[in-house]
C-alpha positions in Angstrom: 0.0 0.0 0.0 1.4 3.5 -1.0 0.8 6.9 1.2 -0.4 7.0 4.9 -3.7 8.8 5.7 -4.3 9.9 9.5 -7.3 12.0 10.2 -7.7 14.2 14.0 -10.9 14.0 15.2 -12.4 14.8 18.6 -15.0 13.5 20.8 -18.5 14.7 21.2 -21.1 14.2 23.6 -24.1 14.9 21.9 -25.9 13.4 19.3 -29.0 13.2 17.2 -30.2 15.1 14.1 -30.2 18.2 15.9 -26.8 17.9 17.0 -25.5 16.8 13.8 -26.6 19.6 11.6 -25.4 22.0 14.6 -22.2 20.7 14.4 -22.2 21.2 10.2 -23.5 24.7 10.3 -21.6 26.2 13.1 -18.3 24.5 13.0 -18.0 22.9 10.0 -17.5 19.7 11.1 -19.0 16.0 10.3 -20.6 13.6 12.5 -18.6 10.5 12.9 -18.4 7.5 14.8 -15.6 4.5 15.4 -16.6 1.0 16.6 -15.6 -2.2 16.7 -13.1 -4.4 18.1 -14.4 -5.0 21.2 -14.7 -1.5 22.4 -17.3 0.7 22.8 -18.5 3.1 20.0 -17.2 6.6 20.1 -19.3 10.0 18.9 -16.5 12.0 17.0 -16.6 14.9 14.9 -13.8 15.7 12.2 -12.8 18.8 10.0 -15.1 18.8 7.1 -11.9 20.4 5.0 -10.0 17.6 6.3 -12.2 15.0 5.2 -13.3 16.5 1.7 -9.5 16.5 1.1 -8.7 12.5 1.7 -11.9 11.7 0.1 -10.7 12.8 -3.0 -7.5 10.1 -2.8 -9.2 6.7 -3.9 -6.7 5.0 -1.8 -8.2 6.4 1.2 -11.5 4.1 0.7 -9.3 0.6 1.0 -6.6 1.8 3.2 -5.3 1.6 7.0 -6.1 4.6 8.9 -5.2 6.7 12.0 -7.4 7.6 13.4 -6.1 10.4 16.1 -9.3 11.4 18.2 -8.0 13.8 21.4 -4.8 13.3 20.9 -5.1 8.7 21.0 -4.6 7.4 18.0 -6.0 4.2 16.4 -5.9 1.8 13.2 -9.2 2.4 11.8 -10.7 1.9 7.9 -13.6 3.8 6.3 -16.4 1.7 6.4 -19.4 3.6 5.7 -19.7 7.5 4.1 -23.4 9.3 3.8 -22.9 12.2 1.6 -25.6 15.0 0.8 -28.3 13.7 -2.2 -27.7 16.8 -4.0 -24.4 18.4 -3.7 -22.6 15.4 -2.8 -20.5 16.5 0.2 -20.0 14.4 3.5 -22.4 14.1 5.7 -21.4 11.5 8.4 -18.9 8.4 8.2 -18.0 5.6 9.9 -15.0 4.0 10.5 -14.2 0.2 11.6 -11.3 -0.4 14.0 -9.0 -3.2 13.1 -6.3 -5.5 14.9 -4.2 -7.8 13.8 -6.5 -11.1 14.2 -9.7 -10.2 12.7 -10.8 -10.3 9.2 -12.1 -7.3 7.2 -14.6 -7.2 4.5 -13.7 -4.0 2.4 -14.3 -2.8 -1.0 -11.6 -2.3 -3.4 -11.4 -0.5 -6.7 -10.5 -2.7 -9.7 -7.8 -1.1 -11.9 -8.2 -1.9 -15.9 -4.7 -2.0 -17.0 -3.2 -2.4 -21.0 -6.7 -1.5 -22.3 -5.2 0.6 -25.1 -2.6 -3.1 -26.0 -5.6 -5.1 -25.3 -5.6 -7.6 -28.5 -9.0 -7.6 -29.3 -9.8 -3.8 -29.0 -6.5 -3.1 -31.1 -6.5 -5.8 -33.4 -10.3 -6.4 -34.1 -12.0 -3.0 -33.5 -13.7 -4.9 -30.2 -15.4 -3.1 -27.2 -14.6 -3.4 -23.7 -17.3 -3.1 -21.5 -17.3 -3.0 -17.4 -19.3 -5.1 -15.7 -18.0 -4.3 -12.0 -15.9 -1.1 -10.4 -15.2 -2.7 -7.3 -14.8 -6.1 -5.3 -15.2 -6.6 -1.8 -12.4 -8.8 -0.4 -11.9 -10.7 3.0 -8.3 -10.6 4.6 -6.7 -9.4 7.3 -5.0 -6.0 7.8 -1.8 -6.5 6.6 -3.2 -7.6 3.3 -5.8 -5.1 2.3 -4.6 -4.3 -1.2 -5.7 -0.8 -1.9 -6.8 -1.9 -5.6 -6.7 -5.3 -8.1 -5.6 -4.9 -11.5 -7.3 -6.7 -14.4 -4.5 -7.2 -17.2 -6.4 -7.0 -20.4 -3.6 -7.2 -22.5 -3.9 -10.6 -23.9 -7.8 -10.4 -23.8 -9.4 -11.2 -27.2 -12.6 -10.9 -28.4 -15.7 -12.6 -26.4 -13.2 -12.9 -23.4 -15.3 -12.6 -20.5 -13.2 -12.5 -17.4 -15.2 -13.9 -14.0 -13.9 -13.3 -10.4 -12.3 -16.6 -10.4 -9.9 -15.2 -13.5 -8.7 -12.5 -11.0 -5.2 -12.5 -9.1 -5.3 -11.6 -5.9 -2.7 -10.7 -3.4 -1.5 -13.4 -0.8 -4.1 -13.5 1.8 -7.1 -12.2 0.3 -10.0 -13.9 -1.0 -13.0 -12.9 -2.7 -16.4 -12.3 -0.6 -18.3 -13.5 -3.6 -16.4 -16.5 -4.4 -16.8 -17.6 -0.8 -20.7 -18.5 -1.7 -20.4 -20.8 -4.4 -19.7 -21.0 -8.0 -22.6 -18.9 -8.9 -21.2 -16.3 -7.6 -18.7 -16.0 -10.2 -19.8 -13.1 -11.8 -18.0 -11.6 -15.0 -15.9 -8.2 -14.3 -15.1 -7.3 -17.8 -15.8 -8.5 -21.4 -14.4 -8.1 -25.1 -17.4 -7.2 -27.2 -17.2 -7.9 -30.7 -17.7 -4.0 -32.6 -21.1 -3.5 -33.2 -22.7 -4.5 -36.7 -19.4 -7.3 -36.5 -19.3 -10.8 -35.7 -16.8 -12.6 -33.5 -14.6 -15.7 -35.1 -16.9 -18.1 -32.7 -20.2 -16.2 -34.2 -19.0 -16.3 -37.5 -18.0 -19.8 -37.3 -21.3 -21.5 -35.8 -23.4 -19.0 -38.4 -21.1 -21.4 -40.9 -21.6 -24.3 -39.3 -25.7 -23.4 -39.5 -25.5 -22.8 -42.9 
């Protein structure tokens, strides 16, 4: 994992809708609360600068924080953000806690790489079409990957790689994969360019013929 992210929050005593919007309008701050391992949940607030800031670093979605509330820090990950319907801007998050001997279950981004080299977008004027952003992975802290890459180099058309196809880092498993084989759903595929025909397509039209 690349950069380190450590936010300073503070405590806070009240709570509520009430005291939430209080603490947006008059000191620009955003409700927050940490939980989890084995301790009890915390009220904090942090800056709202501070936060709009590492939002905009992906990495900070999959990533070990510290936490730092009232000067005691902690290892913590972003586990939940509510943002405003309209305008988009935070307006609470959680984070998670994390130790050394429990499991996370965390969201990471999937980075397409070689899309421009990929054989049958260069090659045969195919189309490569998304089928998922983002995984959510099981492993412990030391191995949260802050993304997976999907090599599409090599990928002709009507590839379709599944979940299964991906490599992971050492340690982490797929949430999905974990509940069976139907769960093996396709992240990417090679689409044959509209108004064309793939080699297979063209061969069983033959073969119909």
């Amino acid at each position: 994992m690349s950069g380190d992210f450590t936010i300073s929050a503070t405590s806070r005593a009240d709570s509520g809708k009430g005291a939430s919007r209080r603490l947006r309008r008059l000191e620009n701050k955003v409700p927050a609360i940490v939980y989890g391992a084995d301790k009890p949940s915390q009220q904090i607030s942090v800056e709202f600068k501070d936060l709009v800031k590492a939002l905009e670093n992906e990495a900070f979605y999959s990533h070990i924080l510290t936490l730092d509330v009232d000067g005691a820090s902690e290892q913590v990950v972003l586990k939940d953000l509510q943002r405003h319907p309209s305008k988009s801007i935070p307006m609470h998050a959680d984070f998670l806690r994390v130790d050394t001997t429990h499991k996370l279950h965390m969201n990471v981004p999937l980075h397409f790489i070689n899309e421009e080299k990929c054989v049958g977008v260069k090659q045969h004027g195919g189309v490569i079409a998304h089928q998922l952003s983002e995984v959510e992975v099981v492993c412990l802290a030391k191995d949260l990957p802050e993304f997976i890459e999907v090599d599409l180099a090599d990928a002709d058309i009507g590839t379709v790689v599944h979940l299964s196809n991906l490599t992971l880092p050492s340690g982490v498993e797929l949430k999905a994969l974990q509940l069976g084989e139907d769960h093996d759903l396709p992240v990417v595929i090679v689409n044959a360019p509209r108004g064309g025909a793939s080699d297979e397509e063209e061969s069983a039209a033959d073969d119909a013929e």
